[in-house]
Structure formats: structure tokens, C-alpha cells
C-alpha positions, 0 to 999 in steps of 0.5 A, a space after each residue: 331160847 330153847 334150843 340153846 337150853 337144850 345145847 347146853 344140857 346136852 352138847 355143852 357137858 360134851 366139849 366141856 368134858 374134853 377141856 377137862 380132859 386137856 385142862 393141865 393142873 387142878 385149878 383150870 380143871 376146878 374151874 371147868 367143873 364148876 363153871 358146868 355145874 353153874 350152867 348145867 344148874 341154871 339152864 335146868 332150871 330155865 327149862 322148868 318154865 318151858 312147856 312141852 316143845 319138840 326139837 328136830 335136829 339137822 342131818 348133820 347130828 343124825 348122821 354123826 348120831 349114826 357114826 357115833 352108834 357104830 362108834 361106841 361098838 366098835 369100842 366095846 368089842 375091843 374093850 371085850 376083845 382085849 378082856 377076853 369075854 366072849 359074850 360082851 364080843 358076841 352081843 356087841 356085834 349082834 347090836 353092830 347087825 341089828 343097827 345096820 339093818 335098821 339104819 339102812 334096810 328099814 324105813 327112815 324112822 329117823 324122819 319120822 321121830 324128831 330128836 328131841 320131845 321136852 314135857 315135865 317127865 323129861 324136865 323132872 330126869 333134867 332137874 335131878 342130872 343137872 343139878 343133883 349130879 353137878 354138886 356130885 362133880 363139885 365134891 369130886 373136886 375135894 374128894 378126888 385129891 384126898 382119895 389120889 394121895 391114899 392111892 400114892 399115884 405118881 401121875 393124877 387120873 383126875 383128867 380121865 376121871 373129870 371127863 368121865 363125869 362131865 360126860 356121863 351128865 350130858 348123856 343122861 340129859 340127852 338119854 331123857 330128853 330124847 323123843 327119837 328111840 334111836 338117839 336114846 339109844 345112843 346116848 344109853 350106850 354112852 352111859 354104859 361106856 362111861 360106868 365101866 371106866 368109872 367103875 375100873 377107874 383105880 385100876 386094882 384087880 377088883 375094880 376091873 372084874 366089877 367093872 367087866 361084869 357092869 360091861 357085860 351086864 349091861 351089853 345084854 340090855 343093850 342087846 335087848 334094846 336093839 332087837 326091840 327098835 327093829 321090832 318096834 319100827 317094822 311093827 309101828 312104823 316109828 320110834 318117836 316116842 311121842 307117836 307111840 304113846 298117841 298109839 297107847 289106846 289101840 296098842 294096850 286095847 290090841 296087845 300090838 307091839 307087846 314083845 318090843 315093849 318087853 324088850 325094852 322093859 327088861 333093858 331097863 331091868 339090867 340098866 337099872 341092875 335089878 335082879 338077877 342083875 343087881 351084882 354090877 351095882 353092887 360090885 360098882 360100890 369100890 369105885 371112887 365114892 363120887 362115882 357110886 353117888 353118880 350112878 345110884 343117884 342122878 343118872 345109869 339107873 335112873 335110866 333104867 327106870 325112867 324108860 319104863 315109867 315112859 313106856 308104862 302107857 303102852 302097856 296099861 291093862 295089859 299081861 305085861 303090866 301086871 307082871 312088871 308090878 309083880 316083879 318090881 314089888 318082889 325085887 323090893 322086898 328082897 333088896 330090902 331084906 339083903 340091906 338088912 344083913 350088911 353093915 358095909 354102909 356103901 352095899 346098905 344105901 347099893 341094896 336099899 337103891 336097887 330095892 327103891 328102884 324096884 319099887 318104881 318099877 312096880 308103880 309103872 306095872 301098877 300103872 293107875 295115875 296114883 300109882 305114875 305120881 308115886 313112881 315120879 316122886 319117889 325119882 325126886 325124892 330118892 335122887 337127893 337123899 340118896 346123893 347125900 348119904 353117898 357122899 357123906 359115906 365118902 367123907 366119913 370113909 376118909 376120915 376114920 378109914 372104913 365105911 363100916 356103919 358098926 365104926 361108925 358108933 358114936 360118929 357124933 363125939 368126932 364128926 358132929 356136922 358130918 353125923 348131923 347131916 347123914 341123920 337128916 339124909 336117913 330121917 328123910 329115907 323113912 319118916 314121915 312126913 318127908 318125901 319118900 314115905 310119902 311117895 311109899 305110902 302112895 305106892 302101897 295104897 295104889 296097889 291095895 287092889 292087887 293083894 301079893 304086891 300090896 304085901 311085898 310092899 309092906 314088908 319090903 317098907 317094914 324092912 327099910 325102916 329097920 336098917 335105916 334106924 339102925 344106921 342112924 341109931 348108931 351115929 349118936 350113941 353116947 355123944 356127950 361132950 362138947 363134940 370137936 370142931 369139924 372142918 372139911 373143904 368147901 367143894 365137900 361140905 357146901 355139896 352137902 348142906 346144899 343136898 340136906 335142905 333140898 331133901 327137906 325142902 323138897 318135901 315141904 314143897 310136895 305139894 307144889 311139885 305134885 300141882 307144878 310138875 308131876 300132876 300135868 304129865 300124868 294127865 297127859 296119859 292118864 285120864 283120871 289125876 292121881 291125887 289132890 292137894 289139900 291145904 294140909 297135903 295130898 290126899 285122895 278117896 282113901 284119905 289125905 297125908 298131912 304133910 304141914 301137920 306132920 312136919 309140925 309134929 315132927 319139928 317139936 319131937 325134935 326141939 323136946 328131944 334136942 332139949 332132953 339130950 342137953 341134959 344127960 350127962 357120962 354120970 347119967 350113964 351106968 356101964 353095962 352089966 356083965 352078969 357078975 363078971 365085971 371087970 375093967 380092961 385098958 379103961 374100957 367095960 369088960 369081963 372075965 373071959 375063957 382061962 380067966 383071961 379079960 375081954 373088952 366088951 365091944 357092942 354090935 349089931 346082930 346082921 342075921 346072915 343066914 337069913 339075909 346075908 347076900 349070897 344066901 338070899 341072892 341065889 334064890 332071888 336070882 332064880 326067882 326074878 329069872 322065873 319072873 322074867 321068864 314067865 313074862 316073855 312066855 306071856 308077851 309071846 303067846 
């Protein structure tokens, strides 16, 4: 039974992606789509009742495993050939070196490190790719036909483009259910394989050059992540991630092994596209809207993540911890205070996902058992939200023609579903007592002994409520009116609700997710719990979140404000005053402008750019973060 399970949330996307792929016509494709969503969603969630299990796997696939490494190096050398960048060359093949000293020369970790190790963290990362981003490929489905005929393609991409996005789903499930440090390796470079495609999917000139600088960006913590195998094996014998957490004590206790960790920390840093590295994520935003939701929410950078949340035991108590949680709450403050100046909707939900990234991060460099149930909640909660606002950017993009949040003022009056769902997906990014403030405030509170980054949490989370309610603010400014029908297809809008109840769902059930899932696997490395479950919500020594309370509260604020919105009327509504020099202009408010001449009044939000525009701000984040990262490798060194 589970090693079917693990088949067909691992192998199955594979051979479904390459039916995908020869599947001639939209029907056969749609249904192959959502015939491996069905299964993806459902051997998911037979894997939530599992308990922790270790699965080997024949010769055959560590073999194949083995070729398939070289394989998709081989691939990436050509790709940085035919793109003339010599770095993305030179990195490949030193992967290429490292991998046959250490397939070949090395001891045989292979034997030593079953392929796959199954406990409720993997079964979290499983949960989120298969089913948050099998309703990604489901609004594909609609999605992708509107956005070919604004394309005029005279042959469709979407064989290519279906079997990207199948594939990407059974790499990531193979990259987190991976005991074997080898075979995570092999399927994170798959990963890194398929977000190039997918981000130079349109083939204009500013999708291949974003897509490039993912490629390279990436290949460097590949790179990172190579060198740190070799080290590991010859230092700890193994690269079974389960014997090197049995190790934890005596290699956290003894600084042992603290370099290869490190290596493998900061490929988590360039996977997760944290800074100086942020620029392929946001540059990834002029792929197809499906795809950024795909890398933003379920899998890539949650890659990144999720390997140093899995490797924070290791390195408890150590030099190196405390500079990850420096690093992780600094990355935070700053993405918060760049999202802050833009008013593209896509680089607000980029920036605010590097920034939430970030701020995991800095829970696994806190790394107490509070601070580990923060970093996993805020993995569950970010992955469906932030799924929700991306595709709901994607079809409002469709719909009025730009993704600007200032065109999108009084989105209600014309797409009211639509406006309704992408307020409950931001309602859920930052009021209590949803789960992401939940899953904040337990960050902030278990880093209350370290004064800089409890700090920089705070005002990195001041700053999110900022552009948040801006955004949201800006979506129901002055809806008067019966609003109009709103249609959409099936593939688009049930993706949507579906995501919609989940996020408030899943933060009415925090409680159950805490006990059921997230408490057990940090007790498995902790020795202290993180947290308790009261009968109003979580609590701990500093005090207790009322969730039931909260929400309670939060349910009547909407009813007295639904009720007080029904009751306004355009005649309850005065123009706004232009200090004397009022005046109509096409049916519009306006003034009396220069030589006499009238100008419409047009409201506008101020984005401050010479405080947090992005390449002001980027460069000196860049140089910061690059200290940062400098000052860790000199630390793990001496």
C-alpha cells in the first residue's frame, strides 16, 4: 500500500507527463490533467494516515537515479552552451566532476541511505504539491487557452507547457519524500530544469533573459549543493537524512560537519531566491500566471525552504544558527519594504513571498520547538493563500488587461466574485485570526530572546499589513450598485473557491493541524513541544492566540459591516473638493488645471520609491545579504 502511495505521487506525474506531452488536442490533455490531480489529491491524502515508514528502492532506479543526474547536466551545459553564459557552462560541469568522484570514488552511500523517508514534515510538503498545486494545473486548463489567443500562436505550446507542470509536481513530491541526499539532489535539479522552461515558456526576449538568470542562479546552488555531498559522505559516512539527524546531538554538540551544512543552507538560499538571489523569482513573474503560482506557492522555493527547516536539528545551538535567523529576519524586513513600493500586483505577492520565505528561514535559524511549528505552519498557510492571490491576478489580468493594483480600484462594480475572492485571500495574509498571523506571531514571540531579529520581525510584519490592506482597500472603492453577473470557466473559478475555503478552513482547524501533524514531527527533534491547544486556540508560557474567539469577533465586524455597506448610496457620496477649482470634465471630478486648461482627477496611491523602490533598496540588500553570507562561511570555517 505504500509503496503504491509513494508511486503515484512520484513516478505516476512522470508517465503522465509524457501522455501529456503526446496527447493530440485539448480534450485528451484536460483529461489527463485532471485525472492526475484526482490522483495526486487522493494518494496525498491516504498518505496523511500513514505513519512514519522507510522505503528502499531496487538497483534498477539508483542506477537510472545516477544516469539521470548526469543526464540533466549534460542538458544544462547545452542549454548554457547554446546561451553563451559561461558561468551556467562552468558550474555544470564542475556538478558533472563532483558527482563522479562521488558516485564512483567515494564509499557507496547509496547503500547506506534508503531512497525514501516518509514522517509528517514530508507528508506536509506532499499535502501542499499535490493538492494545492494540482488546482494550479486545473486553472491551467482555462487559463492557458485565453492566454494563447492573446499570444496569436499559430501552433499551441500547451503539450510542452502540460508536461512542464506535471513533472515539476512529481519532482517536488520525489525532492520531499527523499531519505537519500543524492536522489533529493536529483530531483532538485529537475526542478531547476523545469522552472527555466517554464519561465521562458512565451519565448519573447524578456522571458528568455529571466528565464536565463533562474538557470544561473540556480546552477550556483546546485553547485553548493554538490560540494556539500562530497563533504558530508567523507565527513559523516552517509547522506541518509535520517542517519544524520540520529547524528544531530553530537554534530550540533561537536561543530562536526558545520561547512557541508552550510553549503546546503545557502542552496536553499538561491532555491528559495532569497537575496542577493531574489531577481530570478521576480523576473519569473512574465511567465504565464499558472506557472508563478507554481513556483511561488507549492513547489521550487519551497524547496529551498523546506531543506533547511529539515536540516535546522543539525545545526541547534550552533554559530551558524544564529546567523541563519539573522539572515532569514533581515531578508524579511527588506522584501516587506520593497513590496511596499510597487503596485504591479504580480512583484507585490513576488516580493511578500520572498519576504514570508525569509521569514521561515529565520525560524529554522531560531530553531527552538516554537520557533519549527511557526516555520511549518507559515509553509501551510502561505502555500494556499498565496496560490489564491496568484491566480485570482491571473484572471483579473485577463479580464481588464493589466495586473496594475491602481486599475484595479473598484474591481467589485465589475468583477464582484472575483474582487470577493481575492479579499478573502489577503484577509487571510494578515488578519487575525487567520493562519498566517497566527503562524507570525508565533515567530515573532520565539525570537523574543534575540532583540535585532525579534525587531526586524516586527517591522517586516507592520509593513505587510501596510501593502496588504492597500491592495484590498483599493478593490471595493465605491461598489455601488447591483454589481454585474460574473462568469468565468469551471477549470478557473472551482480552483478558486476551492483555495478560498481551504485558507479559512485550514485556519479554523489550526488547532487539529498543530496536534495531528505538525506537533509530532517536532518532537521527533525537539525535546520540549512547541505549543499547547487550548479550547480557544494555541497557547504557550507567554499566552494563548484565541482562534475560536477571534474568528467569532472577526464573523460579526463582517455581518455589522455587510449590513452598513447596504445602506450607502452614490447620493451618500460627496465629489472630492478641489480647493476651489472645481470643475467637470467628460462626466468625471476634475480642476482647473495649468493655462487654464481642465484636468480629470485620478486617485493614486503614493509607492515612495525613493524609499522603497526596488533597485534603490535591492542594491544595498544585495551587499548586505552578501555580508551576511560572507560572515557565515567565514564563521562555519574558523
Amino acid at each position: 500500500m505504500r509503496d503504491t502511495l509513494v508511486f503515484a505521487t512520484v513516478l505516476l506525474p512522470f508517465f503522465a507527463a509524457v501522455l501529456a506531452f503526446l496527447a493530440r488536442g485539448a480534450a485528451p490533455r484536460k483529461l489527463i490533467m485532471v485525472a492526475t490531480s484526482l490522483v495526486l489529491i487522493t494518494a496525498s491524502a491516504c498518505l496523511l494516515s500513514q505513519g512514519p515508514f522507510t522505503l528502499g528502492a531496487s538497483p534498477i532506479f539508483e542506477a537510472l537515479v545516477t544516469v539521470g543526474d548526469f543526464t540533466l547536466l549534460g542538458i544544462i551545459v547545452f542549454l548554457g552552451v547554446r546561451l553563451k553564459n559561461q558561468l551556467i557552462v562552468w558550474l555544470s560541469l564542475g556538478q558533472i566532476v563532483g558527482l563522479a568522484f562521488l558516485d564512483f570514488f567515494l564509499a557507496d552511500h547509496a547503500a547506506a541511505a534508503p531512497a525514501f523517508y516518509v514522517d509528517d514534515l514530508s507528508l506536509i510538503m506532499v499535502a501542499i504539491i499535490s493538492m494545492v498545486g494540482s488546482l494550479i494545473g486545473v486553472y491551467a486548463l482555462g487559463y492557458m487557452k485565453v492566454h494563447e489567443e492573446h499570444l496569436h500562436l499559430e501552433k499551441s505550446r500547451q503539450p510542452r507547457f502540460f508536461f512542464f507542470i506535471i513533472l515539476f509536481l512529481g519532482a517536488m513530491n520525489g525532492l520531499v519524500l527523499a531519505d537519500s541526499l543524492s536522489w533529493m539532489y536529483f530531483f532538485w535539479e529537475i526542478t531547476t530544469l523545469c522552472s527555466f522552461v517554464l519561465i521562458g515558456h512565451d519565448g519573447t526576449d524578456i522571458a528568455r533573459k529571466n528565464a536565463e538568470r533562474a538557470l544561473w542562479m540556480n546552477v550556483v546552488g546546485g553547485a553548493a549543493f554538490v560540494l556539500g555531498l562530497i563533504l558530508l559522505q567523507k565527513g559523516a559516512g552517509t547522506l541518509s537524512l535520517q542517519a544524520l539527524l540520529a547524528m544531530a546531538p553530537e554534530i550540533s554538540a561537536g561543530g562536526l560537519l558545520v561547512v557541508p551544512l552550510f553549503l546546503l543552507v545557502f542552496a536553499g538560499f538561491t532555491k528559495a531566491a532569497q537575496a542577493p538571489f531574489q531577481s530570478w523569482l521576480t523576473g519569473a513573474m512574465v511567465a504565464p500566471t499558472p506557472v508563478s503560482a507554481l513556483l511561488h506557492s507549492s513547489t521550487m522555493v519551497k524547496a529551498g525552504v523546506y531543506l533547511i527547516v529539515r536540516l535546522a536539528p543539525l545545526f541547534v545551538g550552533t554559530y551558524l544558527s544564529a546567523l541563519v535567523a539573522l539572515f532569514g529576519a533581515f531578508c524579511f524586513l527588506v522584501m516587506a519594504a520593497m513590496a511596499v513600493g510597487q503596485s504591479n500586483g504580480k512583484k507585490i505577492l513576488a516580493y511578500s513571498t520572498i519576504s514570508n520565505l525569509a521569514l521561515i528561514i529565520a525560524c529554522a535559524g531560531i530553531n527552538t520547538p516554537a520557533a519549527i511549528t511557526a516555520a511549518v505552519l507559515l509553509i501551510i498557510f502561505h502555500a494556499v493563500s498565496k496560490a489564491l492571490l496568484f491566480l485570482c491576478v491571473g484572471f483579473i489580468e485577463q479580464r481588464i488587461g493589466s495586473r496594475d493594483i491602481e486599475d484595479m480600484r473598484g474591481l467589485f462594480a465589475t468583477m464582484p466574485r472575483t474582487a470577493v475572492i481575492t479579499a478573502i485571500g489577503i484577509m487571510t495574509m494578515m488578519l487575525p485570526p487567520f493562519g498566517m498571523l497566527l503562524a507570525k506571531w508565533m515567530a515573532i514571540e520565539s525570537a523574543s530572546a534575540q532583540f535585532l531579529v525579534v525587531a526586524m520581525l516586527a517591522m517586516g510584519s507592520a509593513l505587510t499589513v501596510l501593502f496588504w490592506a492597500r491592495w484590498a482597500g483599493m478593490l471595493f472603492s465605491t461598489p455601488f450598485g447591483r454589481p454585474p453577473r460574473e462568469t468565468a470557466p469551471p477549470s478557473v473559478r472551482l480552483p478558486l473557491v476551492i483555495l478560498a475555503g481551504a485558507a479559512v478552513i485550514l485556519s479554523l482547524g489550526a488547532p487539529f493541524l498543530y496536534n495531528r501533524l505538525v506537533a509530532p514531527m517536532v518532537a521527533m527533534y525537539y525535546a520540549a513541544p512547541g505549543y499547547a491547544v487550548s479550547a480557544g486556540g494555541m497557547e504557550n508560557a507567554s499566552g494563548v492566540f484565541w482562534i475560536y474567539p477571534l474568528f467569532l469577533i472577526l464573523g460579526i465586524g463582517f455581518v455589522v459591516a455587510l449590513r452598513a455597506a447596504g445602506r450607502i448610496s452614490p447620493a451618500d457620496v460627496a465629489a472630492p473638493y478641489m480647493c476651489g477649482a472645481q470643475r467637470d470634465v467628460d462626466g468625471h471630478p476634475g480642476f482647473t488645471g495649468p493655462m487654464n486648461q481642465p484636468v480629470a482627477a485620478t486617485p493614486g496611491n503614493s509607492y515612495l520609491p525613493r524609499i522603497f523602490g526596488e533597485e534603490m533598496l535591492g542594491r544595498y540588500a544585495n551587499v548586505a545579504a552578501l555580508a551576511l553570507v560572507a560572515l557565515m562561511l567565514g564563521g562555519v570555517l574558523w
